[in-house]
C-alpha positions as CSV (number, residue, x, y, z in Angstrom):
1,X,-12.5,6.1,6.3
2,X,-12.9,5.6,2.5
3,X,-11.4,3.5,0.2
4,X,-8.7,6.0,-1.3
5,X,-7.6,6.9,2.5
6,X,-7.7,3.0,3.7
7,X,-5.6,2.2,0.8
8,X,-3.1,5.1,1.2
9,X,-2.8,4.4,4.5
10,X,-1.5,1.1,4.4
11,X,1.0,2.2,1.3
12,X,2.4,4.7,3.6
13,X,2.3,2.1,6.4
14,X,4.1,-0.6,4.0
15,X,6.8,2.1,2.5
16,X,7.7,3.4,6.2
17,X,8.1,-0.2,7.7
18,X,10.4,-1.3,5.0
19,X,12.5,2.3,5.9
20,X,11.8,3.7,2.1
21,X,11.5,7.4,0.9
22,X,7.9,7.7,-1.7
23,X,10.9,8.0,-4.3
24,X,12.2,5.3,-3.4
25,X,8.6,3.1,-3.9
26,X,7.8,5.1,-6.9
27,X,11.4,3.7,-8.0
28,X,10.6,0.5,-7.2
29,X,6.7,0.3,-8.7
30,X,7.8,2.0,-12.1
31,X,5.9,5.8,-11.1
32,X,7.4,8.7,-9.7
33,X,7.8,9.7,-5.7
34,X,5.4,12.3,-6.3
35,X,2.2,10.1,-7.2
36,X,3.3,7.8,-4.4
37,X,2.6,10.8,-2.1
38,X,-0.5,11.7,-3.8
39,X,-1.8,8.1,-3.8
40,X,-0.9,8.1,0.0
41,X,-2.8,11.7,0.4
42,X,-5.4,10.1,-1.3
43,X,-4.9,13.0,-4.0
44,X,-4.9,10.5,-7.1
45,X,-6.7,7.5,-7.5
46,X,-4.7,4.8,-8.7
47,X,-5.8,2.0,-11.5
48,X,-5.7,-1.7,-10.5
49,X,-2.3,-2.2,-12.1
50,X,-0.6,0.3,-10.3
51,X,-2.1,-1.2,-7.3
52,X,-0.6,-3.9,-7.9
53,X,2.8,-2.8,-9.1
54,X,3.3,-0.9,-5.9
55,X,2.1,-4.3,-4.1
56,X,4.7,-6.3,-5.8
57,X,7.5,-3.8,-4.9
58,X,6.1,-3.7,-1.0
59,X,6.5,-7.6,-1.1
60,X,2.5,-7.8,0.0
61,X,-0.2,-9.4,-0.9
62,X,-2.8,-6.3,-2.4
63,X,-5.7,-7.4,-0.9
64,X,-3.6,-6.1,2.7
65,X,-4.5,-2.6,1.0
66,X,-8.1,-3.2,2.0
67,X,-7.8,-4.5,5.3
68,X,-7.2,-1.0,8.2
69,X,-4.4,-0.5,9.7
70,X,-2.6,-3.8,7.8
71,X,0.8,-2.7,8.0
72,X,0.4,-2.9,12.1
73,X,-0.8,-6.4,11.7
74,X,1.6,-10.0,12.0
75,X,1.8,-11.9,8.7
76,X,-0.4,-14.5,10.4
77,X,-3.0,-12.0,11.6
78,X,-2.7,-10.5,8.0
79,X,-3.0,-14.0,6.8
80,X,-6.2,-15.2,9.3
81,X,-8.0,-11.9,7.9
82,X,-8.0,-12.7,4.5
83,X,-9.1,-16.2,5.5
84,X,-12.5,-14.5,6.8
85,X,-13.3,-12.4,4.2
């Protein structure tokens, strides 16, 4: 998996586990639905502050982005992981 599909993956996982629409992210992180879907599509590459915008509105840390399949992980797994890195 590459970086833009390991990092769109966990957006999408992150948006869906919170219950929220991509419009409703792209509300949140100041950007439209429609670039949250192509972020999540891994159609656009997002810059580093975007990254972190959408982050902030998730409520994660944005090194989870990084980690696969994050979203399926406990905060203390999540936690432990960033531990060993």
């Amino acid at each position: 998996m590459n970086i833009s599909h390991l990092i769109g993956d966990n957006i999408r996982g992150f948006r869906e586990k919170r219950g929220w629409s991509s419009a409703r992210l792209g509300e949140e992180a100041d950007t439209s639905g429609n670039y949250i879907g192509e972020i999540e599509r891994s159609e656009k590459r997002l810059t580093v502050e975007k990254l972190f915008d959408i982050a902030k509105a998730l409520k994660v840390n944005p090194h989870f982005f990084l980690l696969e399949g994050a979203y399926h992980k406990t905060p203390e797994e999540l936690e432990k992981a960033l531990r060993l890195r």
